[in-house]
C-alpha positions as CSV (number, residue, x, y, z in Angstrom):
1,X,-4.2,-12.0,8.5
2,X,-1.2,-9.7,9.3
3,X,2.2,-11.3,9.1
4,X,4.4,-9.8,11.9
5,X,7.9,-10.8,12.8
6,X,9.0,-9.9,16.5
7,X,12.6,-9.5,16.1
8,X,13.4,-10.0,19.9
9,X,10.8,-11.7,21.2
10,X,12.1,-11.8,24.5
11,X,9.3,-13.6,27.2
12,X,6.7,-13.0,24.2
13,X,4.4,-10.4,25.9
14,X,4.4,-8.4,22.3
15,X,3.8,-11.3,19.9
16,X,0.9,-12.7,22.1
17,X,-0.6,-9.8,22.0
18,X,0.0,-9.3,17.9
19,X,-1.6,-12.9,18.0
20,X,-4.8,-11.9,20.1
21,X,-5.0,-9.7,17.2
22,X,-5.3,-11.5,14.9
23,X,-1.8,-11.5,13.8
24,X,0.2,-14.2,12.3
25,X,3.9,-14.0,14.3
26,X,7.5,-15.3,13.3
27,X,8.9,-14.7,17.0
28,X,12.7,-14.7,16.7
29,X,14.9,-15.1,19.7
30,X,18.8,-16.1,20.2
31,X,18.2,-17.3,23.2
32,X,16.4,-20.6,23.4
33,X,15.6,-20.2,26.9
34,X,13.2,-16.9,25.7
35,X,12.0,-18.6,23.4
36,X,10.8,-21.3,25.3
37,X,9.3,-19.1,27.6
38,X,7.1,-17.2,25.1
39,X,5.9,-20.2,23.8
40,X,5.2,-21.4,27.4
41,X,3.6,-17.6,28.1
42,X,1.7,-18.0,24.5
43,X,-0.1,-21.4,25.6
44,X,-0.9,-19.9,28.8
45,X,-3.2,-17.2,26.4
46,X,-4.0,-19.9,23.7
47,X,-2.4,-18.3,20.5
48,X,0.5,-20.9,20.3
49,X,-1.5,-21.8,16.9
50,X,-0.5,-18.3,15.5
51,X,2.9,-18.0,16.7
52,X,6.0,-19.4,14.7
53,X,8.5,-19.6,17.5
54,X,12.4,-19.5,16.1
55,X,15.4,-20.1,18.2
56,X,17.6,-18.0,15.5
57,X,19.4,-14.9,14.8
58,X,17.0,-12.0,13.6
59,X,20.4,-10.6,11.3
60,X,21.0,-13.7,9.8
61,X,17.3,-14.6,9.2
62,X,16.4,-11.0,8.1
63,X,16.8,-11.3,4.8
64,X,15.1,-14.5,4.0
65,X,11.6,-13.2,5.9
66,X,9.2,-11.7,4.1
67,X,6.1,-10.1,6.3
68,X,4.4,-7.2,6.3
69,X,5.2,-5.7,9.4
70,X,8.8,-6.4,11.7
71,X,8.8,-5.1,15.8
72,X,11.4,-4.2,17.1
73,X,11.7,-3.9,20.6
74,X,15.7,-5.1,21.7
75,X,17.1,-5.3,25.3
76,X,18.0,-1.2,25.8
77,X,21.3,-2.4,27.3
78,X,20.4,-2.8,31.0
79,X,19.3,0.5,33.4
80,X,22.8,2.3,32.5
81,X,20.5,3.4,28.9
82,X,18.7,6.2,31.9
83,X,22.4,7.9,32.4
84,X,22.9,9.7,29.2
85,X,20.2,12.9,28.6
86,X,19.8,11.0,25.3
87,X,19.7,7.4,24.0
88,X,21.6,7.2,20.6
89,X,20.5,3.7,18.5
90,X,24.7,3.7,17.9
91,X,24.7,2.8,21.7
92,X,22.1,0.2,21.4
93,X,24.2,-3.4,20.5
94,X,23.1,-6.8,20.0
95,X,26.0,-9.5,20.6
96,X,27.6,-10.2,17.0
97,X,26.7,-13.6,15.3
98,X,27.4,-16.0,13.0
99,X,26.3,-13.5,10.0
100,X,28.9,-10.9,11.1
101,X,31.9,-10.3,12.9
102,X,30.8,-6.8,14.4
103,X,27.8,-6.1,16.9
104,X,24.7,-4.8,15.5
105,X,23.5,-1.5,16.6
106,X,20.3,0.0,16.6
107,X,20.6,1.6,13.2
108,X,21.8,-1.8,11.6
109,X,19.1,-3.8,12.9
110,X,16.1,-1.5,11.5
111,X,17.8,-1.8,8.4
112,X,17.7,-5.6,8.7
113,X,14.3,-5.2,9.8
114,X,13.0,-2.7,6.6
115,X,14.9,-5.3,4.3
116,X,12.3,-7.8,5.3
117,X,8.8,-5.7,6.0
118,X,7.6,-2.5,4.4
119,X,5.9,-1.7,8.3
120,X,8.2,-1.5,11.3
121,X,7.2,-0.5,14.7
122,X,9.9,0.1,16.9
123,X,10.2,0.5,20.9
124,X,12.7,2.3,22.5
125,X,13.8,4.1,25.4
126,X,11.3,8.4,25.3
127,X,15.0,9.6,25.7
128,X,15.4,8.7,22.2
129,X,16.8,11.1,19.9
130,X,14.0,12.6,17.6
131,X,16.7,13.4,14.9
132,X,17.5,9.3,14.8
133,X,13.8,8.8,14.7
134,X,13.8,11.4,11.9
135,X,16.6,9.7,10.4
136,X,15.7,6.2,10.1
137,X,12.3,7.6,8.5
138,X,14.6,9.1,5.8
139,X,11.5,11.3,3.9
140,X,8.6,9.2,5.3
141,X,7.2,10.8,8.1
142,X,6.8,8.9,11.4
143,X,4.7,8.1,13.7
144,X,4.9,8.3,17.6
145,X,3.4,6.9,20.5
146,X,4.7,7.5,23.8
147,X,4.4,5.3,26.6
148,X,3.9,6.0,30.4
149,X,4.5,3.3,33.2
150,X,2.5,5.3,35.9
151,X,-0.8,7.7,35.3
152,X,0.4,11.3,36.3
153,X,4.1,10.7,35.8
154,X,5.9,13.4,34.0
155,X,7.8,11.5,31.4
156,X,7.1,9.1,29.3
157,X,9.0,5.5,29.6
158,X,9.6,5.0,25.9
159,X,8.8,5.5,22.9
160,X,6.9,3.4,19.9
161,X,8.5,4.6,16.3
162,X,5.8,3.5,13.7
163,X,7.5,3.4,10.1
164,X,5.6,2.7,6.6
165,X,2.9,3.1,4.7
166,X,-0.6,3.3,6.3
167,X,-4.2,3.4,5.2
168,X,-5.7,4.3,2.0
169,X,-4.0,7.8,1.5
170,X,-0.9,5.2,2.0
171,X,0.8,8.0,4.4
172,X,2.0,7.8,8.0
173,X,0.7,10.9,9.8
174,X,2.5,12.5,12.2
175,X,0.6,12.5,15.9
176,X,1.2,12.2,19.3
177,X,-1.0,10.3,21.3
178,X,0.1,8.6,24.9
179,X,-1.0,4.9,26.3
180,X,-0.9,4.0,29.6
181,X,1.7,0.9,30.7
182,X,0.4,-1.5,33.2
């Protein structure tokens, strides 16, 4: 099975539903309180078995992991991220920790998160820029899926970034394709 770490595994919602899969998850969280409630949210849909809960930091971790995919999808910096026309991943910080001195930013930690996974989905805000998108991809070519949290609304809620190589002709194609929030 696929090994997936979830970087920020917040309440769990994602890695459950990596596990229900058929994933294998390394669910990562600072904050043992999140953690303990995806593990409590995981037993509530029976895939505790394929979840690896971890009360750690993700930079500090990073580069011991090996998997073959890493998700990304961090806290967007509360509902001030809707003010600016465009969300910048220099804007997006995760408290500093015991591996550095500085915050991480949103460029940093999919770094951290390529170091340990050649796949790397990442979740953020529609009002992403498409030249970051372009620019973490460096010459790979991305992936999008964008998000709606109502049918009929006219903009999307956010954005998925898939990054890596895919399927036999080992390319990520370029599409976009929308999926429905509930």
């Amino acid at each position: 099975p696929l090994l997936t770490v979830d970087a920020c595994v917040g309440c769990g919602g994602d890695a459950i539903q990596a596990a229900r899969a058929g994933a294998r998850v390394i669910a990562i969280d600072i904050d043992p309180a999140k953690v303990a409630m995806a593990r409590h949210n995981a037993r509530i849909y029976g895939v505790t078995d394929k979840i690896e809960f971890v009360v750690g930091d993700f930079a500090s971790l990073a580069p011991r992991l090996r998997a073959d995919a890493c998700y990304l999808s961090p806290p967007w910096g509360g509902p001030g991220y809707t003010k600016d026309r465009v969300f910048r991943l220099g804007s997006l910080k995760l408290a500093h920790t015991a591996c550095t001195d500085r915050d991480i930013d949103g460029l940093r930690l999919f770094d951290l998160a390529r170091s340990c996974a050649p796949l790397v989905a990442y979740y953020l805000p529609a009002s992403v820029g498409d030249d970051e998108l372009a620019r973490l991809g460096g010459c790979e070519r991305v992936q999008l899926v964008w998000a709606w949290s109502k049918p009929g609304k006219a903009k999307p809620r956010a954005t998925l970034a898939l990054y890596g190589r895919r399927g036999v002709s080992g390319e990520v194609h370029s599409r976009e394709e929308s999926i429905e929030m509930k």
